[in-house]
C-alpha positions, 0 to 999 in steps of 0.5 A, spaced: 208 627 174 205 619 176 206 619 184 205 612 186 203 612 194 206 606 198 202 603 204 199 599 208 191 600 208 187 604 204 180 607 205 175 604 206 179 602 211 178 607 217 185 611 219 189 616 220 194 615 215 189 611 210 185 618 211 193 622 209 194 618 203 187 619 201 187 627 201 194 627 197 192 623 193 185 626 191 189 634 191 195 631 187 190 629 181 186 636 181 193 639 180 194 635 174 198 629 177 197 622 175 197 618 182 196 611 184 196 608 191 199 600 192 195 597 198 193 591 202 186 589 201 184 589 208 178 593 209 176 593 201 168 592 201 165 596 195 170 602 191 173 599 186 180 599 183 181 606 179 174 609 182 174 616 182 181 621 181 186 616 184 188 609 182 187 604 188 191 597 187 189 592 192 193 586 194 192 579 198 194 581 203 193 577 212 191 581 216 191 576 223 195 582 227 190 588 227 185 584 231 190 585 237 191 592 236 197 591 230 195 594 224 201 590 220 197 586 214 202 580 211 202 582 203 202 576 200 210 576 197 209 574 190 203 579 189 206 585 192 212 584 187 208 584 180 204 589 183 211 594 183 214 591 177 207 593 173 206 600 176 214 602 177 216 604 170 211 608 169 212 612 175 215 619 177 217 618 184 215 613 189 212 616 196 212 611 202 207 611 208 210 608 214 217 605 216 216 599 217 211 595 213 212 590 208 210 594 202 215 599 203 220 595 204 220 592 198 218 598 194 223 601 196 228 597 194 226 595 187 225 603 186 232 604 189 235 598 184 232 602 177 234 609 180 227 612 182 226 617 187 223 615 193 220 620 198 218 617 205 212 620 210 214 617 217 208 619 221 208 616 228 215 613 229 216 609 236 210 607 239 211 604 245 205 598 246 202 596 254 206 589 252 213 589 253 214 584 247 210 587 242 215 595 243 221 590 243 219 587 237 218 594 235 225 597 236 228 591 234 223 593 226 226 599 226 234 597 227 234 594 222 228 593 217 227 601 218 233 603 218 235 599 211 229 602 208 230 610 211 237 609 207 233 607 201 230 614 201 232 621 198 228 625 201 224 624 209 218 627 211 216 626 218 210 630 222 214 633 228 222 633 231 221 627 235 220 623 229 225 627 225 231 625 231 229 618 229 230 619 221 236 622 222 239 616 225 237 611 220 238 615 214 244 615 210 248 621 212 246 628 209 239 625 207 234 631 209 228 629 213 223 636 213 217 637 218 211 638 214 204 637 218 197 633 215 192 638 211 185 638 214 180 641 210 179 648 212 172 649 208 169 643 211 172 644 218 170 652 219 167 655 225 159 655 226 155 660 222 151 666 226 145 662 229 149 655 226 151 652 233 144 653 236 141 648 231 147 644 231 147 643 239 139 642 237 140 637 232 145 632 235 142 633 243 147 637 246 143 640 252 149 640 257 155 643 256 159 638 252 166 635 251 168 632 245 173 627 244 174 624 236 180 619 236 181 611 235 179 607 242 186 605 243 190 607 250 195 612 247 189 617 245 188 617 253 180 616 252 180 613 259 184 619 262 179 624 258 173 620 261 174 621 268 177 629 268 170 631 266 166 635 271 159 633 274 155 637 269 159 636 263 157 631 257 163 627 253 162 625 247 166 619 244 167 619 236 172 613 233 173 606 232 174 601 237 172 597 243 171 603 250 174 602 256 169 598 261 170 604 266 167 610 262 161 615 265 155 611 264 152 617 260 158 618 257 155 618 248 159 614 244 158 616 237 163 611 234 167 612 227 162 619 223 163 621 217 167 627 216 160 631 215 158 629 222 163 630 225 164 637 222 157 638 225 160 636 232 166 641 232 161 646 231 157 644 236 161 642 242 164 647 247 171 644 248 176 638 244 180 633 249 184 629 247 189 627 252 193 623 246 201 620 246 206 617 242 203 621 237 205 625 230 200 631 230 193 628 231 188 630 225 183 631 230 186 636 233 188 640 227 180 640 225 178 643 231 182 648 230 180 649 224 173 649 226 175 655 231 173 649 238 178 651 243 182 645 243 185 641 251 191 636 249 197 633 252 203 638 254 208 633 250 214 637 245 210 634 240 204 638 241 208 645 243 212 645 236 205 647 233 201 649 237 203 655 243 199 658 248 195 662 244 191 657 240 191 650 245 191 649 253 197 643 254 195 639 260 197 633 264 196 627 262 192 626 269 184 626 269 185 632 274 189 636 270 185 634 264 178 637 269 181 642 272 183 645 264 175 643 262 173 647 268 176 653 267 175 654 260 168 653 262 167 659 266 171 663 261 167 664 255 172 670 253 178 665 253 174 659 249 173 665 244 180 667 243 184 660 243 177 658 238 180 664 233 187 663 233 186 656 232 182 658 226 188 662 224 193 657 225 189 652 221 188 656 214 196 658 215 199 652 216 194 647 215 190 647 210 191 641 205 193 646 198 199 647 202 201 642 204 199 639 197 205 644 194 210 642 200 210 635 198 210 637 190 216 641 192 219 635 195 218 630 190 222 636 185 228 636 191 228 628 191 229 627 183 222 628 181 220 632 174 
């Protein structure tokens, strides 16, 4: 089967949906598949075209717009077209990543025009912004270029109900829209071997107990929210790209985007994950913490509660005094940080790891026409 994944950036750009891409990819091709990526050129710095197992097609591309927290790259119209029409007949089915950007709209379109099967992944669906324009612009997107595009699609994957509500009201009638979560690597991401976390607390610093929080600076992961909830006595650490609020604890570490073995170590090593996030589908970073068995504390939002129960995470507010008060009392119950970290575990290896849901999407495709 010849997969071809549409989106809007590709690693090295950094981001969660470049990362999906780049795994799928990566696991579709060790199961025989042949699979190439349609991408904008923003971020492009060394890897070339067709390096490794998938083949990366990389087009001229403005990217004005991610500098003011927008990342939407302008395709350059021509390029985006030739690149399609060259790949499209010899491709199986067509996997869109995003609703909105310009590359899916077209590939969407031409695809529909030969006959093609056309998966969509939505990850996130509306995101409000703190400018009221930018949501408008956005709702007004989603009415019309999201909508034309969703009725282009045979099958409609999304990362939780809330997204999958959105689908179905802009897809064709009967077009199935199914929940399938982000993979994580649970042989990376696994918890500390005996002695382990001793050496890795060691090694990157750790003396105090340690909140660990790993996500874009942007304000819907509630970075601000997780820096004023943790207690005296209490260490943050900061992974992710982007620029910090000004109001962050003074000893606050900021550790800026790790590679995955790095920040592996981390979630070895901390004693507690928060991430007081909205607006969002499932965060990767929240699944691999779980999968490295650290108690996770995130917002108490249905998003979070359609995967995760009281057994495997702690569900705050989105204050800092609820987020402290959760801190706190996982703090003073290593018990209950020994539970919630074994469960996540569980939950991780049974739900999340990649290969299933690698064979998910193959299913998919099958179901949407594919071979």
């Amino acid at each position: 089967m010849h997969i071809l994944f549409v989106t809007h950036y590709a690693l090295p750009h950094p981001g969660g949906i470049e990362f999906v891409v780049d795994q799928l990819g990566r696991r579709m091709s060790a199961r025989g598949c042949t699979v190439t990526v349609i991408a904008s050129r923003a971020g492009f710095r060394a890897t070339p075209n067709g390096d490794g197992p998938v083949t990366v097609i990389r087009v001229p591309a403005l990217n004005v717009l991610e500098k003011y927290g927008i990342p939407y790259p302008l395709f350059h119209p021509f390029g985006l077209a030739a690149a399609l029409r060259r790949t499209l007949p010899t491709v199986d089915v067509v996997h869109l990543h995003g609703l909105l950007y310009q590359s899916g709209a077209l590939a969407a379109w031409i695809s529909r025009r030969r006959g093609m099967p056309v998966v969509l992944t939505e990850h996130v669906g509306l995101v409000p912004y703190a400018n009221p324009i930018v949501t408008a612009i956005e709702r007004a997107a989603i009415a019309t270029v999201g909508r034309l595009v969703a009725r282009h699609c045979d099958r409609i994957a999304v990362l939780n109900g809330r997204i999958a509500r959105e689908m179905a009201r802009l897809a064709r009638p009967g077009t199935p829209v199914e929940v399938i979560a982000n993979g994580v690597d649970t042989v990376l991401f696994a918890p500390a071997l005996p002695g382990e976390r001793e050496r890795l607390r060691a090694r990157w610093g750790l003396a105090r107990p340690t909140a660990l929080f790993v996500g874009r600076l942007v304000p819907k992961k509630g970075l601000e929210i997780a820096a004023a909830g943790v207690p005296p006595g209490v260490d943050l650490v900061v992974c992710g790209r982007g620029t910090p609020p000004d109001d962050l604890p003074p000893d606050a570490r900021l550790l800026g985007q790790l590679p995955q073995a790095a920040l592996a170590e981390l979630y070895r090593a901390a004693d507690v994950f928060v991430l007081p996030s909205e607006g969002e589908g499932f965060p990767l970073a929240v699944q691999e913490a779980l999968a490295s068995g650290l108690p996770v504390i995130i917002s108490d939002t249905p998003a979070n509660r359609e995967f995760l129960g009281e057994d495997a995470a702690v569900f705050a507010e989105r204050t800092p005094g609820a987020v402290r008060a959760a801190i706190c009392a996982l703090l003073d119950d290593p018990a209950r940080r020994a539970a919630l970290g074994e469960a996540g575990r569980r939950l991780a290896l049974a739900a999340f790891d990649w290969d299933y849901t690698t064979a998910r999407y193959l299913d998919l495709y099958r179901a949407a026409g594919g071979p």
